[in-house]
gemmi code that builds the backbone of each chain (N, CA, C; Angstrom):
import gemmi

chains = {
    "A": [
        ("UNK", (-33.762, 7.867, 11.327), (-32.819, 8.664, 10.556), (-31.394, 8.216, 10.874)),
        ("UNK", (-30.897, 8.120, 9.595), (-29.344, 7.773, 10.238), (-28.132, 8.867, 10.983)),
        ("UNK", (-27.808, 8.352, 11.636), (-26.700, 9.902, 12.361), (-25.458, 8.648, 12.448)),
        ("UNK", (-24.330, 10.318, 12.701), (-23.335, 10.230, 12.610), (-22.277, 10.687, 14.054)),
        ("UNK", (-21.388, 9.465, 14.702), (-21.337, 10.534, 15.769), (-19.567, 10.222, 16.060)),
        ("UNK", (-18.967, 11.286, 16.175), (-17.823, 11.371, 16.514), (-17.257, 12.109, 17.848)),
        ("UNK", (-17.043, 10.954, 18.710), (-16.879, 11.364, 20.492), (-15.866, 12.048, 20.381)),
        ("UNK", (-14.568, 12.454, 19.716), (-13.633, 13.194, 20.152), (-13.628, 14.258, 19.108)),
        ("UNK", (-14.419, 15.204, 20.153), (-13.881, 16.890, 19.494), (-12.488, 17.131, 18.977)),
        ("UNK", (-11.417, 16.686, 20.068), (-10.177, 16.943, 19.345), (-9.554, 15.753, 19.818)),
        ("UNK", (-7.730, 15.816, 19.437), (-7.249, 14.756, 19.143), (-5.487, 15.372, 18.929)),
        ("UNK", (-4.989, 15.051, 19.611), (-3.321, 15.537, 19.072), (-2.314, 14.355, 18.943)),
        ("UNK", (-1.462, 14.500, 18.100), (-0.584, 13.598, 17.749), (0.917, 14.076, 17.616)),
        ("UNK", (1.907, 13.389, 18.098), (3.149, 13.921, 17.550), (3.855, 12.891, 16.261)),
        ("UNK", (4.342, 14.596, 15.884), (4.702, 14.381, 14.579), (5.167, 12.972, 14.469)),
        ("UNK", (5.163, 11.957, 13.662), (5.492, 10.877, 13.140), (4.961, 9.558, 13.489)),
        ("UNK", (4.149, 9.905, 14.689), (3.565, 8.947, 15.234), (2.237, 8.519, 14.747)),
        ("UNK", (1.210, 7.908, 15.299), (0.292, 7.084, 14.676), (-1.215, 7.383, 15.816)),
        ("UNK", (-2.388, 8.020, 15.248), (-3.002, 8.565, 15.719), (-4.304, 7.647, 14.897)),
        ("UNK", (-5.413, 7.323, 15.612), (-6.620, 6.707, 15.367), (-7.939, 7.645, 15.848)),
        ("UNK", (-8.600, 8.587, 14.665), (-9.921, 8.663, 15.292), (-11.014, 7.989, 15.260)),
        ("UNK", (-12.265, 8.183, 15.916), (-13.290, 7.270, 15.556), (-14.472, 7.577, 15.004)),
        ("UNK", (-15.121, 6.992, 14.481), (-16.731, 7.015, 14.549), (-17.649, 6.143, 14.206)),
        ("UNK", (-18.739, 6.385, 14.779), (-20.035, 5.477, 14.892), (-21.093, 5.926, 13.998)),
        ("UNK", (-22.133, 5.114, 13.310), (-23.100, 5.390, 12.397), (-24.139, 4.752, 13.019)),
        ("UNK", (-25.194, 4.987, 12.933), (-26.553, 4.204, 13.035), (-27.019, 4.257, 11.732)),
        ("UNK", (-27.855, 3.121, 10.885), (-28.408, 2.698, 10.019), (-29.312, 1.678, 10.736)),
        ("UNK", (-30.453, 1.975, 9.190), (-30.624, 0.559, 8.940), (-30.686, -0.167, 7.556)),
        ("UNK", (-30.357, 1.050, 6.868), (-29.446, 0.822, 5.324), (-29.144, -0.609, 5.184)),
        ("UNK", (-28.885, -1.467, 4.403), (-27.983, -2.367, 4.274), (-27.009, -2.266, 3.444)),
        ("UNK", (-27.161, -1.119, 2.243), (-26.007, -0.501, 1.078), (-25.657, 0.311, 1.339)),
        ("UNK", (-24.753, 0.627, 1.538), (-24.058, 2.440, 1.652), (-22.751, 2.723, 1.983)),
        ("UNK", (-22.116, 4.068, 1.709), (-20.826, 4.008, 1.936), (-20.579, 5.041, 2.945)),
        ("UNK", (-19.423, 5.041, 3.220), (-18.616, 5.812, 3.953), (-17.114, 6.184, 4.150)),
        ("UNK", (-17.098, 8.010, 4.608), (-16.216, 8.504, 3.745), (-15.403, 9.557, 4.846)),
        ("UNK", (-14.264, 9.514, 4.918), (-13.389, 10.592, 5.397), (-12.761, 11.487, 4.829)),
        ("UNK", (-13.148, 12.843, 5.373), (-13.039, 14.309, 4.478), (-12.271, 14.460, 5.693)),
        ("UNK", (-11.417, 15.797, 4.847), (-10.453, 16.652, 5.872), (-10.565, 17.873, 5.514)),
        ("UNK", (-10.642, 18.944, 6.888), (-11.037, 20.384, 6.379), (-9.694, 20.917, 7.231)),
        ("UNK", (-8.510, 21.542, 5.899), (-7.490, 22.328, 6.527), (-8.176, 23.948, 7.026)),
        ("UNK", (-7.271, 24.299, 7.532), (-7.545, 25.741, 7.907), (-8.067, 26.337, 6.365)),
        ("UNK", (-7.923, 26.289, 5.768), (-8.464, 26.529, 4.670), (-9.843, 26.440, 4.035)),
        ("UNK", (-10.008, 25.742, 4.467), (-11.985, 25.099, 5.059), (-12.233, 24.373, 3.803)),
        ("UNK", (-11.362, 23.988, 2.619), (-11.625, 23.277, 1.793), (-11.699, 22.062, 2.146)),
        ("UNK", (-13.158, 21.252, 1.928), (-12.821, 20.029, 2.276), (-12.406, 18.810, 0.810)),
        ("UNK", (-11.772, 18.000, 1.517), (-10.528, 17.093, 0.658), (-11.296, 15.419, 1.032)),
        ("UNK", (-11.518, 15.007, 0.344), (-11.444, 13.206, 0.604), (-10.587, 12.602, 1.025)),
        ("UNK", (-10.173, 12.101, 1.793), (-9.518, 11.293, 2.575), (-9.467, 9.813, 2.154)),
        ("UNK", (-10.520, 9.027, 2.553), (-10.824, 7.990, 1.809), (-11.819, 7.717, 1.991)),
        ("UNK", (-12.349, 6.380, 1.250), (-14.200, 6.164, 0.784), (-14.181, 4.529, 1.152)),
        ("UNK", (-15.062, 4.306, 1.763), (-15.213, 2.474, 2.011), (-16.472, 2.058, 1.583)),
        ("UNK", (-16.534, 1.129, 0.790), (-18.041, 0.943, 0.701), (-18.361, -0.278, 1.862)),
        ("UNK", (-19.683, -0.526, 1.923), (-20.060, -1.600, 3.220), (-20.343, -2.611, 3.076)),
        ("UNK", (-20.675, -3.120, 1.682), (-20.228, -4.323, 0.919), (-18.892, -4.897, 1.366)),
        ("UNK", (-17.976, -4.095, 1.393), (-16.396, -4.781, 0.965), (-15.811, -5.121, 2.453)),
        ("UNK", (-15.602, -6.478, 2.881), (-14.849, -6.476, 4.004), (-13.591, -6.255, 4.128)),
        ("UNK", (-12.779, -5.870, 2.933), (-11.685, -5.352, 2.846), (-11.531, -3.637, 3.914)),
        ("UNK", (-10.768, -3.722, 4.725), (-10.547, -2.139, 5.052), (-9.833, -1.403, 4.008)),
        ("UNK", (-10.246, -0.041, 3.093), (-9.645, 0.670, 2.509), (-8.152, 1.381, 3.917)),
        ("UNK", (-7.599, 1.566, 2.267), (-6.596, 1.885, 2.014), (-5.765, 2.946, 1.289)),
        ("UNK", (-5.178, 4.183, 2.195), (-4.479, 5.394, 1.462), (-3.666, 5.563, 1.677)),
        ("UNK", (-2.424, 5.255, 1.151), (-0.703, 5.473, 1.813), (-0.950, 5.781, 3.044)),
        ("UNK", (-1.169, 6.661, 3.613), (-0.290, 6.659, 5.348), (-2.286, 6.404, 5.858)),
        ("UNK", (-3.259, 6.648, 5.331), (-4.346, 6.851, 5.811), (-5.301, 5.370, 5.668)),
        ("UNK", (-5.524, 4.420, 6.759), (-6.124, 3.495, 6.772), (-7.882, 3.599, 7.513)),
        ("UNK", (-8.656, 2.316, 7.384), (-9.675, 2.663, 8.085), (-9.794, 0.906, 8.730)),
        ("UNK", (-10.465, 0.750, 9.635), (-10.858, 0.379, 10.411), (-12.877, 0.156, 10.444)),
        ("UNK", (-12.879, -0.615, 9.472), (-14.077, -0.298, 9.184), (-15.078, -2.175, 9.866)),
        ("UNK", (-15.981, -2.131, 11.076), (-16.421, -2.737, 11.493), (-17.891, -3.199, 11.258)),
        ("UNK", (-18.571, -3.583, 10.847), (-20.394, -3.770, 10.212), (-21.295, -3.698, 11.032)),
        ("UNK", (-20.739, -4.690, 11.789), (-21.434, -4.903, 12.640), (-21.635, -4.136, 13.923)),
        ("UNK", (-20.718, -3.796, 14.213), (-20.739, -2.633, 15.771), (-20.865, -1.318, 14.788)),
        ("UNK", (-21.324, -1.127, 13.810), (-21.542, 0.175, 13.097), (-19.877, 1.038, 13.339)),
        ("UNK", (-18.868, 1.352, 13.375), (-17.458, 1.927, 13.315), (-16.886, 1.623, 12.262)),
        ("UNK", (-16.026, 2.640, 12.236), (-15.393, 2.891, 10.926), (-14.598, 4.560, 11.307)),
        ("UNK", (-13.564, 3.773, 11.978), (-12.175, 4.403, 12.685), (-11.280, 4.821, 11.402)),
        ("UNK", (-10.104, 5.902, 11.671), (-9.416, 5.862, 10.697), (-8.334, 6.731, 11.680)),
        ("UNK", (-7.009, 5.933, 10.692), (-5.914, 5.850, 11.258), (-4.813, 6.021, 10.614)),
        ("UNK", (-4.222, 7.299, 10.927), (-3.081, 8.040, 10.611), (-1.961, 8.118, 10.779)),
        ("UNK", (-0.800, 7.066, 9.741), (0.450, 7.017, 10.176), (1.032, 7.615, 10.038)),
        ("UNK", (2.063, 7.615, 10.545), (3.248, 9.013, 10.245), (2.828, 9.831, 10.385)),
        ("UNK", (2.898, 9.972, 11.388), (1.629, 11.636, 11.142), (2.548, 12.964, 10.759)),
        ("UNK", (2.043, 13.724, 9.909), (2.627, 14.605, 9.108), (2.305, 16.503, 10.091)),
        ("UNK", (2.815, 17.126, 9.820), (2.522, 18.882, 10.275), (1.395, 19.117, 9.542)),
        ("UNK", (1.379, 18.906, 7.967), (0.303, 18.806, 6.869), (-1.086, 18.027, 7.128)),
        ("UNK", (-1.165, 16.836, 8.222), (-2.227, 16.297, 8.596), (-3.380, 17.315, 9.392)),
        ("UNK", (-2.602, 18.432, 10.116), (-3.598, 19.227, 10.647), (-4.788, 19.741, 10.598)),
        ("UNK", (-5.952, 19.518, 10.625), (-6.927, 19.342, 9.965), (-7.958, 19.219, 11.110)),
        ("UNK", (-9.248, 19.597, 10.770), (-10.408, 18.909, 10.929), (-10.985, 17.948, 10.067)),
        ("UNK", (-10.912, 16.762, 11.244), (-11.597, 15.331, 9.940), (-13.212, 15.155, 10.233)),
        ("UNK", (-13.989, 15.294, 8.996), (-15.337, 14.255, 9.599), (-14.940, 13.402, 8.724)),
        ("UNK", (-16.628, 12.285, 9.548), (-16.651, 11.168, 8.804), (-18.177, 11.567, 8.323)),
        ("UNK", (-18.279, 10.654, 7.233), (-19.574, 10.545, 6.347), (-20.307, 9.615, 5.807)),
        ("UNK", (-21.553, 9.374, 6.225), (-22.226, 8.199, 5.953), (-23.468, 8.794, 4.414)),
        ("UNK", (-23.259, 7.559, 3.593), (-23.727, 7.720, 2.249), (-24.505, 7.299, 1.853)),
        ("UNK", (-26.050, 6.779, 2.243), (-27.126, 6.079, 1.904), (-27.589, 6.635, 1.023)),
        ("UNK", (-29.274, 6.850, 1.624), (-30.147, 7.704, 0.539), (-29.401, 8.788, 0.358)),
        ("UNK", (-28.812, 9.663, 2.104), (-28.909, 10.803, 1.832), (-26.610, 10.933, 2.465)),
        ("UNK", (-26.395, 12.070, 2.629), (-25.072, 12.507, 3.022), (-25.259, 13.234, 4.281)),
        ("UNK", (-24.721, 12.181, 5.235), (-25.001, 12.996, 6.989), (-23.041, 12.898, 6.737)),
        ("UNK", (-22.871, 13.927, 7.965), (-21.686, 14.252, 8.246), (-21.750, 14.156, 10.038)),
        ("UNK", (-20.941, 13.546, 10.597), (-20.167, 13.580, 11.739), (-19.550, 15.617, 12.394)),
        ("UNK", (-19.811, 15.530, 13.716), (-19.514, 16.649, 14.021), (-18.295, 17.317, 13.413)),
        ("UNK", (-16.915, 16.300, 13.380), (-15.830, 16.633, 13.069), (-14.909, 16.380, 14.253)),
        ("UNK", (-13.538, 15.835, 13.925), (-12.735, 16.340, 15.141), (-11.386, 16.731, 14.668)),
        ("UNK", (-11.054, 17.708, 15.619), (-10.092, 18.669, 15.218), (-8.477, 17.847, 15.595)),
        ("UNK", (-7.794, 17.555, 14.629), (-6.882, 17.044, 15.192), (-5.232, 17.762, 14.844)),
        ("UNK", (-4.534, 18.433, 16.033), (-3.386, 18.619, 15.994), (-2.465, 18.280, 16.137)),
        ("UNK", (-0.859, 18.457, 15.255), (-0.037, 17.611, 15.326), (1.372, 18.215, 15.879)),
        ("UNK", (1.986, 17.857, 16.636), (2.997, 18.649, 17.287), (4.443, 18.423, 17.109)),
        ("UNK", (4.779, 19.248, 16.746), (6.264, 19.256, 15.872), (7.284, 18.490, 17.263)),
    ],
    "B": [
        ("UNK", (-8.740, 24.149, -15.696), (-9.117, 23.007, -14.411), (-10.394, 22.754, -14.298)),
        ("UNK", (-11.210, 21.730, -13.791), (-11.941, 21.294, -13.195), (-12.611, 21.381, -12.017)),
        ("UNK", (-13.763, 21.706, -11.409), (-13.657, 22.222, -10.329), (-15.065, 22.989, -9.833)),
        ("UNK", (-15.506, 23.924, -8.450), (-16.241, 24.174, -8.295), (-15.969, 25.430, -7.710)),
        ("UNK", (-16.656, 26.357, -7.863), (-16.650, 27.815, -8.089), (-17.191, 28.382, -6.902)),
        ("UNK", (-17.129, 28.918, -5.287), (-18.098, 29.781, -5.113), (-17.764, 31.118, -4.667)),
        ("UNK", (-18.704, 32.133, -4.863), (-18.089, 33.734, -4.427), (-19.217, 34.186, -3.881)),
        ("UNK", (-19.394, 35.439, -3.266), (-17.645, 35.967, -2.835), (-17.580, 35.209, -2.167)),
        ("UNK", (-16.116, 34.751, -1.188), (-15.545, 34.550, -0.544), (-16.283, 34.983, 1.322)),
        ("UNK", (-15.947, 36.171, 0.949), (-16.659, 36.527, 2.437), (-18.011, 37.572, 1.912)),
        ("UNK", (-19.462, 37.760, 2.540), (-20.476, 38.331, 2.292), (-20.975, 39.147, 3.414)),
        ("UNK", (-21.590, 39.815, 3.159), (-21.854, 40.872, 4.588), (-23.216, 41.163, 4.298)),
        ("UNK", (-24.168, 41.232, 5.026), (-25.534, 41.640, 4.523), (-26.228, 42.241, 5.990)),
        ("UNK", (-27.105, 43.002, 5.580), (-28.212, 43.312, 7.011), (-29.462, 42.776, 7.155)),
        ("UNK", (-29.599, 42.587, 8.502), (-30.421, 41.719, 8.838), (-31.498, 42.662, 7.985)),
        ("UNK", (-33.138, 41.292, 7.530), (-33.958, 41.631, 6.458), (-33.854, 41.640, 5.256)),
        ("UNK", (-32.545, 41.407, 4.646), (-32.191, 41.671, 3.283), (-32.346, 39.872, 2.601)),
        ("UNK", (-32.581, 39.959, 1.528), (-32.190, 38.510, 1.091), (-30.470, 39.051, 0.273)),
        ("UNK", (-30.140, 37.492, 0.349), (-28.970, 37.153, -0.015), (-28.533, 35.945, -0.631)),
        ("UNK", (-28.096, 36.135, -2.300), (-27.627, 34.851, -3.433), (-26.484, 34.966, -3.083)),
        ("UNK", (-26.322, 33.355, -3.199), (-24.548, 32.598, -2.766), (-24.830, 31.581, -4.157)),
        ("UNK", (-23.197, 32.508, -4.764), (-23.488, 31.564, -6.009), (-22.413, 30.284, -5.998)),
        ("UNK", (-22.961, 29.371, -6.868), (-22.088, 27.870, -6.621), (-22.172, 27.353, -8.436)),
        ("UNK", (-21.157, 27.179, -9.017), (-20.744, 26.926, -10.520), (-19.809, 25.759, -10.377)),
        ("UNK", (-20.101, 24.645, -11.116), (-19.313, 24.054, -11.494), (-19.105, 23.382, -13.070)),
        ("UNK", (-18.137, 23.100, -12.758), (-17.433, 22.633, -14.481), (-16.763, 21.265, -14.720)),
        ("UNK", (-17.574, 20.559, -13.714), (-17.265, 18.844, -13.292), (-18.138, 17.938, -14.288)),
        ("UNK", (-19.248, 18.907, -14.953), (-20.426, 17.926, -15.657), (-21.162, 17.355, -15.072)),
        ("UNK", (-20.714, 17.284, -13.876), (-21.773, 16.674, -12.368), (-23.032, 16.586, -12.629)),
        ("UNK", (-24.009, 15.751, -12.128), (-25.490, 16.015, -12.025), (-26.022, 16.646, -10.818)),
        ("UNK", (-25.524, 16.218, -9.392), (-25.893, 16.263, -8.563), (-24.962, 17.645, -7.618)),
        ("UNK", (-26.101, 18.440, -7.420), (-25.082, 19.767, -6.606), (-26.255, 19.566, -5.353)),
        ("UNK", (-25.391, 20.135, -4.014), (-25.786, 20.423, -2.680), (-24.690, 21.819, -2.151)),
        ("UNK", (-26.151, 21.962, -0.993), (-25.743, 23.039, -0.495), (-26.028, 22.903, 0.915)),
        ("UNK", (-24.555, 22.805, 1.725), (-24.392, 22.387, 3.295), (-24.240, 24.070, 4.161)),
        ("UNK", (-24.613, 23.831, 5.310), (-24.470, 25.084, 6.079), (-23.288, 24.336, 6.889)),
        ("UNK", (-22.413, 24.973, 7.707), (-21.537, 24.562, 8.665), (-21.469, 25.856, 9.511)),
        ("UNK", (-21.829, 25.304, 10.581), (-21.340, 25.552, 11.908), (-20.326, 25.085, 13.182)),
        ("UNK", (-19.783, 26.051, 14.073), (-19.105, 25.209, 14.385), (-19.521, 24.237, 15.716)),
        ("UNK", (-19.221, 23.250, 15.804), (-19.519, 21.981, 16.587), (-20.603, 21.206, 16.144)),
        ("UNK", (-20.904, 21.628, 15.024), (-22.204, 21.168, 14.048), (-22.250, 20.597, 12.918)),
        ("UNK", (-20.905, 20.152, 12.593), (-20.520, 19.644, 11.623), (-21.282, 20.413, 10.333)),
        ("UNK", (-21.626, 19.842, 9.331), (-22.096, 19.776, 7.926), (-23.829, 19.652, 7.761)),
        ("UNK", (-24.338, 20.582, 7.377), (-26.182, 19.888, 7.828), (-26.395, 20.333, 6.029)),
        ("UNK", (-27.392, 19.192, 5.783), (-27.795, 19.810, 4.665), (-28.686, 20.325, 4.538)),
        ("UNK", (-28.757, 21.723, 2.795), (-30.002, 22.244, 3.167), (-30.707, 22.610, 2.045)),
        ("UNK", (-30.168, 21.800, 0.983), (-31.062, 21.509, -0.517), (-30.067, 20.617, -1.258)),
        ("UNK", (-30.743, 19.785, -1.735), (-29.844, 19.456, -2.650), (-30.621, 19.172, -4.042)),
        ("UNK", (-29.472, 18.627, -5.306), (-30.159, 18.738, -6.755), (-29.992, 17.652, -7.436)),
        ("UNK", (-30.616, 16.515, -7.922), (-29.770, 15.114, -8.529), (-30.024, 15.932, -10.239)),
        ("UNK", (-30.679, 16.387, -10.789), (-30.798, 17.060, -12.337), (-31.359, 18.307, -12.444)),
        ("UNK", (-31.041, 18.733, -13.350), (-31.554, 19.982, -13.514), (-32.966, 20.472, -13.464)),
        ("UNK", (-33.525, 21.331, -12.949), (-35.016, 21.465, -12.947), (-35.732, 20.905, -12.021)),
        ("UNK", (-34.483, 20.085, -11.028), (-35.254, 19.834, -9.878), (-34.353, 19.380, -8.665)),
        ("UNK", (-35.357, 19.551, -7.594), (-33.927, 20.079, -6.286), (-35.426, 19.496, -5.109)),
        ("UNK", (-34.477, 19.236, -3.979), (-35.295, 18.281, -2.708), (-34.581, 19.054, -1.538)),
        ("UNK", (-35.769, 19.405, -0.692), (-34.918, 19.799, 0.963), (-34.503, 19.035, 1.768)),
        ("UNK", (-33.257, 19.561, 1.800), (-32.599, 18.910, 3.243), (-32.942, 18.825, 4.474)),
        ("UNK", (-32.429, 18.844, 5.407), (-32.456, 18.646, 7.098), (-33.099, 20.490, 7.670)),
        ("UNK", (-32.505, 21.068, 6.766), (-32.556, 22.525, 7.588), (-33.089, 23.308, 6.101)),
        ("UNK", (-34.084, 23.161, 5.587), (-34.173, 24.011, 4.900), (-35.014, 25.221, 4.549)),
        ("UNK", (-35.623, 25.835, 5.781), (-36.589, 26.460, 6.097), (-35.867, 28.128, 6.075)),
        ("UNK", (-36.263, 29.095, 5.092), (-35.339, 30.218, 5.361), (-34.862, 29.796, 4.070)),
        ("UNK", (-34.509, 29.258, 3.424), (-34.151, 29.167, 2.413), (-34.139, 28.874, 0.762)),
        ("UNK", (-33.788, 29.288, -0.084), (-34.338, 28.543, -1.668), (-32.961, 28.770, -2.288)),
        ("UNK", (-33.431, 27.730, -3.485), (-32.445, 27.516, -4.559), (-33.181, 27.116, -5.816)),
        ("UNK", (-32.548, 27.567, -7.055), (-33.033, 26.853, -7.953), (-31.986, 26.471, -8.612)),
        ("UNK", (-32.332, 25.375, -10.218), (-31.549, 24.507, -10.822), (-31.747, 24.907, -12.300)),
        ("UNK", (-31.632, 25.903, -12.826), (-31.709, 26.125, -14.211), (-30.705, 25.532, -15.267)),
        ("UNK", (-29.824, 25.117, -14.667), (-28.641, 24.903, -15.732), (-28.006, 23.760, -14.821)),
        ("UNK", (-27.286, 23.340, -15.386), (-26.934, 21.621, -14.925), (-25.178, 22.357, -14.340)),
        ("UNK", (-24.826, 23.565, -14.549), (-23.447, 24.182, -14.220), (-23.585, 24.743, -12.685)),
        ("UNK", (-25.144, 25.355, -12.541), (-25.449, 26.596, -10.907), (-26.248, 25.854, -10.906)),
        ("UNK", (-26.063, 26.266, -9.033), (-26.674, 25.819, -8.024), (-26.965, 27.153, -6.809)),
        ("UNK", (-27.111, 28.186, -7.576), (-27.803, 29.341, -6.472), (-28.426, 29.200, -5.335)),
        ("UNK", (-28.040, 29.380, -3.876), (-28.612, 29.669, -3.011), (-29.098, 31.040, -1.992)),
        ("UNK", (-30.736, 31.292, -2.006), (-30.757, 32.684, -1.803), (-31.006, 32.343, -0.295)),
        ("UNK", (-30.396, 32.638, 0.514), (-30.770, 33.132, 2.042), (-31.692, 34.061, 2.143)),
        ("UNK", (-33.093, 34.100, 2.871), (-33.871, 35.058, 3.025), (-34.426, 35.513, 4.122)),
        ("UNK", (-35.050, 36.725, 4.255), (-34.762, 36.850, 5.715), (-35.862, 36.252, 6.828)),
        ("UNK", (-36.186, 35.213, 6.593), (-37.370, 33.861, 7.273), (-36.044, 33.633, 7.744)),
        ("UNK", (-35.005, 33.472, 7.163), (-33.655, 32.312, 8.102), (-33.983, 33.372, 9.084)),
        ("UNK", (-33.446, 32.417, 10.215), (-33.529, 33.181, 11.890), (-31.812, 33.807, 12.215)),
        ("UNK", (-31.181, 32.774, 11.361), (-29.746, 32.757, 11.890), (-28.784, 32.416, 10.751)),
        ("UNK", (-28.897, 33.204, 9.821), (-28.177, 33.089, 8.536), (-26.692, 32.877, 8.545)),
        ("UNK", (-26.093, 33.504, 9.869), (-24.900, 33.793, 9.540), (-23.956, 32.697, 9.721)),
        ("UNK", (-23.519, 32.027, 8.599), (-22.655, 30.633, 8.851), (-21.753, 30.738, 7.825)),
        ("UNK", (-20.901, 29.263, 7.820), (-20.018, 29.319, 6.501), (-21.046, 28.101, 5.682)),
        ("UNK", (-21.000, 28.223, 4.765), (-21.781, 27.497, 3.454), (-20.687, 27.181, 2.345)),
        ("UNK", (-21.152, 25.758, 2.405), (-20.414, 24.742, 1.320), (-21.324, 24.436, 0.067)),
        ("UNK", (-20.885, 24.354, -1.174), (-21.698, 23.807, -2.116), (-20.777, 22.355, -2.313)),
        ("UNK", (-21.287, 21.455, -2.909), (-20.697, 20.493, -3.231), (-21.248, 19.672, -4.385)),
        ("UNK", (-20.905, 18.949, -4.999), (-21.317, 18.060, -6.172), (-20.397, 16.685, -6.500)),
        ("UNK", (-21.703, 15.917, -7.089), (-21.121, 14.533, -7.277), (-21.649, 14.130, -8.552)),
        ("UNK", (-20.661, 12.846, -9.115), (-21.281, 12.829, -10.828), (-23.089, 12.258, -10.822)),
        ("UNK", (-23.394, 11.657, -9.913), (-24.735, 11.186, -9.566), (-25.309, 11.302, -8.165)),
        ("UNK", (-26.555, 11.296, -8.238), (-26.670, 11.521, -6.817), (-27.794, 10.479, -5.843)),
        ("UNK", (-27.201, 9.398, -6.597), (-26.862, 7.756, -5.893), (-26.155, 7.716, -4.754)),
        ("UNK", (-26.354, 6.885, -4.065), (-25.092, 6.418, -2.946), (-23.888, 6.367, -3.438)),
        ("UNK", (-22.970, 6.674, -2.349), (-21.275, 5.719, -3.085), (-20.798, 6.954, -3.632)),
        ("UNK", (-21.238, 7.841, -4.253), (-20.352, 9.287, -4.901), (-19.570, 9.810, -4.280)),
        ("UNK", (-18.895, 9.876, -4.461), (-17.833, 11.528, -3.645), (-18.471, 12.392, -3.763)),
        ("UNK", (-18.605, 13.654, -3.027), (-18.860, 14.814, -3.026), (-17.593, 15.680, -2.970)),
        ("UNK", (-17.721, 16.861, -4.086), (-16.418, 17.559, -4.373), (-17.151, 18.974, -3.697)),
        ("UNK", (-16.159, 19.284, -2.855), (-16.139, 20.652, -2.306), (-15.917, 22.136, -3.390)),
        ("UNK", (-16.635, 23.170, -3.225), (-16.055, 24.458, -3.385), (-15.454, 24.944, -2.149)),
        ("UNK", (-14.952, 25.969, -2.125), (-14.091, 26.840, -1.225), (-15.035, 27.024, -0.090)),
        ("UNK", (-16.230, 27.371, -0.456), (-17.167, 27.906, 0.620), (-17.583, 29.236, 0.443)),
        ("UNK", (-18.229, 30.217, 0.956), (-18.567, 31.527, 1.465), (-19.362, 31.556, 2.671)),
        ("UNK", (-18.237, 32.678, 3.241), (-18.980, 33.442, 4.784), (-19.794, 33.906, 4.676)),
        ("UNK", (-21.061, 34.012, 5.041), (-22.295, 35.012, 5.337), (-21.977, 35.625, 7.005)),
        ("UNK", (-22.222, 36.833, 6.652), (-22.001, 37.303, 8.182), (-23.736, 38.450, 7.840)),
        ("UNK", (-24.511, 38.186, 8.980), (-25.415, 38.990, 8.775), (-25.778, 40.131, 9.918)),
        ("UNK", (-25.770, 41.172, 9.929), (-26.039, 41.815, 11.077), (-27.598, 42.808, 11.131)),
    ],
}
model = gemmi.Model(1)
for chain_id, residues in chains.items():
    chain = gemmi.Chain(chain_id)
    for i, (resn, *xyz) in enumerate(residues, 1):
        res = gemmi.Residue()
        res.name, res.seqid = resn, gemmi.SeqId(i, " ")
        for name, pos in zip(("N", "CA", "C"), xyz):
            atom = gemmi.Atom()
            atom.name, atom.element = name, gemmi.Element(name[0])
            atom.pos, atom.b_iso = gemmi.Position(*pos), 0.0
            res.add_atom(atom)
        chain.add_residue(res)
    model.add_chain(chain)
structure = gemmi.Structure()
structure.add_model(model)
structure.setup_entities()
């Protein structure tokens, strides 16, 4: 079964600076994507960004990049400028057959 | 707007009772799911639907049903087989339910069961 695992529960950043979380997938998929959601206090979750595993290109979202590796299974993502508005819980998400989600990690940003 | 629907917001029920959590959307979507979240537990799934008239269990789906009558709802009844109902619950939907989709969030609803 594929899982999803994200070592840092939490994560703080000051404001403007540049903050990287991580995570790891196990597969043995060879097609599939993967995806960073953000859950504000609001608990709505938001897309972040989407990579497919085809593309050796790392996606790309104005301040929100990824770090996306094949082979060591990772696919980090990395937050510039970090904003007050970034506050959030992020998972990550792996997209094969099925949609597993990463624990989440909570990341705060300090004025 | 566009979008996905769920209510109430917050739910209250007693233990033994069953309980519908409704989930509507107006995306045209094919594919609706229904995630439990807990906390330190990320997202688990616990039915999901690629067309109408038919729906597959998730990871956790014991305690629970849904059906697919209409390609808009995605009803989920909590019943009282769940051991531990009381979570926050996400519905979500994507235009297919292929790899590679986005999944679009509703708001959620609290179940609190006592």
């Amino acid at each position: 079964a594929q899982t999803v695992t994200q070592s840092q529960p939490e994560m703080s950043v000051q404001e403007a600076e540049t903050v990287t979380l991580s995570c790891t997938y196990d597969t043995s998929e060879s097609d599939y994507y993967l995806f960073w959601y953000k859950q504000p206090p609001s608990r709505q979750m938001i897309l972040v960004i989407r990579q497919e595993a085809y593309k050796q290109q790392n996606a790309t979202e104005n301040r929100f990049s990824v770090n996306f590796q094949k082979a060591a299974k990772s696919f980090s993502l990395k937050i510039s400028d970090s904003q007050l508005g970034d506050a959030a819980m992020y998972f990550c998400a792996y997209a094969g057959n099925q949609f597993y989600f990463g624990t989440g990690t909570s990341l705060t940003v300090i004025p | 707007d566009g979008g996905i629907t769920q209510s109430p917001k917050y739910l209250f029920r007693k233990e033994g009772q069953n309980v519908t959590l409704s989930c509507e959307q107006n995306l045209n979507h094919d594919a609706m799911y229904w995630y439990r979240q807990d906390p330190g537990q990320g997202l688990r799934l616990i039915y999901y639907s690629q067309i109408v008239n038919d729906f597959q269990k998730g990871d956790i789906a014991e305690g629970y049903s849904v059906s697919r009558e209409k390609k808009e709802s995605f009803p989920l009844t909590v019943t009282s087989a769940q051991k531990n109902p009381t979570a926050f619950y996400l519905c979500a939907s994507s235009i297919g339910g292929q790899r590679g989709y986005e999944q679009y969030f509703g708001p959620g609803t609290r179940l609190t069961v006592t």
